[in-house]
Backbone as a printed PyTorch tensor [residue, N CA C, xyz], in Angstrom:
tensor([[[ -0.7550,   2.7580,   9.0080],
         [ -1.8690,   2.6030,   8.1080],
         [ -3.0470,   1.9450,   8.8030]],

        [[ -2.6940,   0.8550,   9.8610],
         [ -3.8200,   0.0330,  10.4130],
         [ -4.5030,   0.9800,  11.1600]],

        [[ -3.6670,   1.8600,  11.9080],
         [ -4.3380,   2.8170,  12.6260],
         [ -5.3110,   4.0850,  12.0550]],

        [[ -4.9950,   4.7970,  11.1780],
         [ -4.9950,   5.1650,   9.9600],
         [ -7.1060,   4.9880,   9.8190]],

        [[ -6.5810,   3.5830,   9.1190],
         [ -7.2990,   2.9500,   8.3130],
         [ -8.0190,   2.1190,   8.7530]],

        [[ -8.3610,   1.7000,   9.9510],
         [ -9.0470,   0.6670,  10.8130],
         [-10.3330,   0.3040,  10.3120]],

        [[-11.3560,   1.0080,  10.5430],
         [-12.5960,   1.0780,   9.8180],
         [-12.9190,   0.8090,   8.5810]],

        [[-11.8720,   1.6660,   7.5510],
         [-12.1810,   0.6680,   6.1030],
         [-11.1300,  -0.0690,   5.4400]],

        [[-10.0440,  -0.8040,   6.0880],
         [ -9.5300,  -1.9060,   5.4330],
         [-10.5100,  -3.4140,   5.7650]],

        [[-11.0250,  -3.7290,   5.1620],
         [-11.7660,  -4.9610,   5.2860],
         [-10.9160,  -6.0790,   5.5160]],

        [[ -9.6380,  -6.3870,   4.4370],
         [ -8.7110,  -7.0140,   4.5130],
         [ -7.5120,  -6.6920,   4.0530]],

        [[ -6.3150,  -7.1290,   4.5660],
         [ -5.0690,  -6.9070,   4.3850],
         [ -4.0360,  -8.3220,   4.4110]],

        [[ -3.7550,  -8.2940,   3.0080],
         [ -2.9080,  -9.3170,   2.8830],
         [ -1.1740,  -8.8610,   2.2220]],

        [[ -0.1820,  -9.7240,   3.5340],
         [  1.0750,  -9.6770,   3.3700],
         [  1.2940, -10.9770,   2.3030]],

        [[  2.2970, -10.8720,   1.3790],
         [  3.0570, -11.7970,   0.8150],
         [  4.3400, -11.4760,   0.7440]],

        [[  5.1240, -12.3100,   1.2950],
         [  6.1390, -12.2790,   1.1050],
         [  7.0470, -12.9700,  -0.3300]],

        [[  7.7230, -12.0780,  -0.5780],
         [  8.4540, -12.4390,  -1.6550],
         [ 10.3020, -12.5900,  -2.0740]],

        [[ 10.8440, -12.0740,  -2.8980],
         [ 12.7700, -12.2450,  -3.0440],
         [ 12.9060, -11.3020,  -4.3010]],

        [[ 14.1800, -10.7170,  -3.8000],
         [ 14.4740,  -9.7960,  -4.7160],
         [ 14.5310,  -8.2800,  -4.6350]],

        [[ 13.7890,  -7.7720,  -3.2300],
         [ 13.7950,  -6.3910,  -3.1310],
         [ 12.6590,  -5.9230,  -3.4260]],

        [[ 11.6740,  -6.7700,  -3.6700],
         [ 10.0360,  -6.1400,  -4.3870],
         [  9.2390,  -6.1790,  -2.4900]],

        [[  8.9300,  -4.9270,  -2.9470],
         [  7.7800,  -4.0800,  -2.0260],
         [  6.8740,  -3.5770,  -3.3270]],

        [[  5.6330,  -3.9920,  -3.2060],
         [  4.4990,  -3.6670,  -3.7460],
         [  3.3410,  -3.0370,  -2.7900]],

        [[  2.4620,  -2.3740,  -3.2540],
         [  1.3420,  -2.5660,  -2.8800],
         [  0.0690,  -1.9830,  -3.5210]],

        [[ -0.6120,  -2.7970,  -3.6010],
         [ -1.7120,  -3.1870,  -4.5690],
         [ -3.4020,  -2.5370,  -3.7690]],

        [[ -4.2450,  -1.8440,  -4.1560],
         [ -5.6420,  -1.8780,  -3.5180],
         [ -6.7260,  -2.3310,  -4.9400]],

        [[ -7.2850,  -2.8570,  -4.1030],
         [ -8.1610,  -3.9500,  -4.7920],
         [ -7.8180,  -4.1410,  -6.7550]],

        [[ -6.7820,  -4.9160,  -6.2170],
         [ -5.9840,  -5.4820,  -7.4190],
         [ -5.1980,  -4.1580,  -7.9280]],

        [[ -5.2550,  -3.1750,  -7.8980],
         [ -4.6380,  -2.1900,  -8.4090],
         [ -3.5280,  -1.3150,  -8.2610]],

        [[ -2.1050,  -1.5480,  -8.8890],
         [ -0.7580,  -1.4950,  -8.2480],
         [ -0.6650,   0.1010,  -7.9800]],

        [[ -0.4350,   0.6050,  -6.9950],
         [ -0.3050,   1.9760,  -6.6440],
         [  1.0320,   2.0530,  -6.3490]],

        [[  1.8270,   1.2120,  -5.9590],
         [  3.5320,   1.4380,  -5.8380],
         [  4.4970,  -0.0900,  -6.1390]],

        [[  5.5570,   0.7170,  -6.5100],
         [  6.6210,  -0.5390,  -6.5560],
         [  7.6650,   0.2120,  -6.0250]],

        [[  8.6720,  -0.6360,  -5.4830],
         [  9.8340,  -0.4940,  -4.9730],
         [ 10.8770,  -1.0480,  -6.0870]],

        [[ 10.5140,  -1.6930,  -6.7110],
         [ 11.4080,  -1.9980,  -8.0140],
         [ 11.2630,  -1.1960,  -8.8810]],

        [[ 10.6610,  -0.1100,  -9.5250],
         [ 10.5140,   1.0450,  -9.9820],
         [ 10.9630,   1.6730,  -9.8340]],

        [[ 10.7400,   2.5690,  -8.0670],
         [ 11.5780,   3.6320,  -7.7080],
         [ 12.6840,   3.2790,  -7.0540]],

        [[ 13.4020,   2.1480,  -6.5710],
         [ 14.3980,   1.6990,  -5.7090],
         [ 14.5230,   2.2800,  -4.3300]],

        [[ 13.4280,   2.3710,  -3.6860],
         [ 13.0480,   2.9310,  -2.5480],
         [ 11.7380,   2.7820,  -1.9830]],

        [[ 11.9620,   2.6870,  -0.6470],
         [ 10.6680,   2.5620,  -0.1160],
         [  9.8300,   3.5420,   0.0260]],

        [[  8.3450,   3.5130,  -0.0900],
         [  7.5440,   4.6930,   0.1160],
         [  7.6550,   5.5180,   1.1100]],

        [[  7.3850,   6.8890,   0.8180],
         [  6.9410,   7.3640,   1.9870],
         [  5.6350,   7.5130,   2.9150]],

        [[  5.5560,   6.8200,   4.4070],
         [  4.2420,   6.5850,   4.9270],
         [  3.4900,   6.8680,   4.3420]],

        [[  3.3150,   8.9060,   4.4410],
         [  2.3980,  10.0230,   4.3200],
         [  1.8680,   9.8310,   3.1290]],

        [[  2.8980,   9.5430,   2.1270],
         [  2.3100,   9.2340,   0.6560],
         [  0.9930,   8.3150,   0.8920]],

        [[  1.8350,   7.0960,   1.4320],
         [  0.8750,   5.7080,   1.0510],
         [ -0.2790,   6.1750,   1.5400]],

        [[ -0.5330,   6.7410,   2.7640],
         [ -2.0050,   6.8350,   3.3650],
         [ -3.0930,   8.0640,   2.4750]],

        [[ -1.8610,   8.6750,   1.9020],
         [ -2.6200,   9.8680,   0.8730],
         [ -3.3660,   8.9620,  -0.2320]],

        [[ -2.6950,   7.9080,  -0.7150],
         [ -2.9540,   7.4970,  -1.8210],
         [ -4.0760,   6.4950,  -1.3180]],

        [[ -3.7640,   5.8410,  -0.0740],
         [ -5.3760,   4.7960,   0.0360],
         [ -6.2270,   5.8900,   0.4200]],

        [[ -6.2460,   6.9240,   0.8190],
         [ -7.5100,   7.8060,   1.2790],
         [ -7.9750,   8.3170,   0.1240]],

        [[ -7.4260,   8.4510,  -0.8120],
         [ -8.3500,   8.8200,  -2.4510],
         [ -8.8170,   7.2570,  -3.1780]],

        [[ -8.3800,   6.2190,  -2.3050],
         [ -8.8620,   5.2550,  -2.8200],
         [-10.0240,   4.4940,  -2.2610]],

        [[-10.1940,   4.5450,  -0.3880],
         [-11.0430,   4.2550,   0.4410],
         [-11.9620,   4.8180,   0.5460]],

        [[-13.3180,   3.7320,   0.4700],
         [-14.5440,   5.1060,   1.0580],
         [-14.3440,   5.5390,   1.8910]],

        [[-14.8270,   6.7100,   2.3070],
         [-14.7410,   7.2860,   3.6650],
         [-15.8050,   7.0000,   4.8400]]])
């Protein structure tokens, strides 16, 4: 994704947490859970989904 996305992630923040939760959120706005689907994303997805979300 960093590679990806270099140019327009402004910032990127990890939190770590307990329990099996993988989230991830763009500007406040939850686009995945891992407690939902019980699985981790797939890359290709995630970068599909910040590129309809990032300016270009």
């Amino acid at each position: 994704m960093l590679t990806t996305f270099k140019r327009q992630i402004e910032e990127l923040t990890l939190v770590p947490s307990d329990g099996g939760r993988f989230e991830i959120f763009v500007d406040g706005s939850q686009i995945y859970s891992k407690l939902e689907t019980g699985e981790f994303p797939d890359e290709d997805w995630v970068i599909e989904q910040l590129q309809a979300k990032l300016p270009a």
